[in-house]
N, C-alpha and C positions, 0 to 999 in steps of 0.2 A: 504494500500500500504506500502509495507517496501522496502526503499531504502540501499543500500550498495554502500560505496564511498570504492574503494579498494585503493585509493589516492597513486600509484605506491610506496608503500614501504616510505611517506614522511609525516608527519604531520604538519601540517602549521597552524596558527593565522589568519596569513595575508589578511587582507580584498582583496586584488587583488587575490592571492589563492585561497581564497572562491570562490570570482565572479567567475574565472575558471570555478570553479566544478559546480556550476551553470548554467553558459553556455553551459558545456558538456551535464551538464544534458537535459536543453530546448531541444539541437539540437538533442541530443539520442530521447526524446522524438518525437521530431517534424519528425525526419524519421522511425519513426520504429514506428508511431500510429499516423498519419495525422492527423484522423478524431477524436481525441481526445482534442481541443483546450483550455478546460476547465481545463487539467488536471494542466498543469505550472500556472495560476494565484493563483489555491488553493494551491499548493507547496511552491509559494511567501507569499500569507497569510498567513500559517500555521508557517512560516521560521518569519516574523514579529512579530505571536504573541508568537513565544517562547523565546524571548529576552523580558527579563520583567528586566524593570530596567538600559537598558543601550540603547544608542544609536548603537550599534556593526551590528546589523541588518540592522540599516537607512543606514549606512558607508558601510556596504557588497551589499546591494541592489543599493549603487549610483555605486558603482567602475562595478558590473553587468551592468549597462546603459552604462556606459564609453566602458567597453568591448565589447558590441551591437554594439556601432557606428564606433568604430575602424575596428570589422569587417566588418560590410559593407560598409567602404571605403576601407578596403583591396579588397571585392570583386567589387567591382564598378573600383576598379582600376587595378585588375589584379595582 
């Protein structure tokens, strides 16, 4: 699989950026290949174990969960 982030013209660090694109990514994933459920957990592991040496991954993967639950209280809320 080869992914392309065309990250709208913007290069970002930012662990919350990240998570972003990560998000994007799940939700592109989850509506345009349902039945493919396996594919985002390997995405996540592959994204963990190419951080060798820094915690930068642990930190982009929590602010990811942050971004989860904010969305579904936006949609829970309206």
């Amino acid at each position: 699989m080869v992914l392309i982030d065309f990250g709208l013209a913007q290069i970002s660090a930012q662990p919350e950026d990240k998570g972003e694109d990560l998000y994007v990514l799940q939700r592109a994933i989850k509506s345009s290949h349902a039945d493919v459920d396996y594919v985002m957990p390997e995405i996540l592991k592959a994204y963990r174990e190419c951080d060798t040496g820094s915690d930068k991954a642990k930190i982009v993967l929590n602010r990811l969960e942050e971004i989860r639950l904010r969305s579904r209280k936006r949609d829970m809320i309206g």
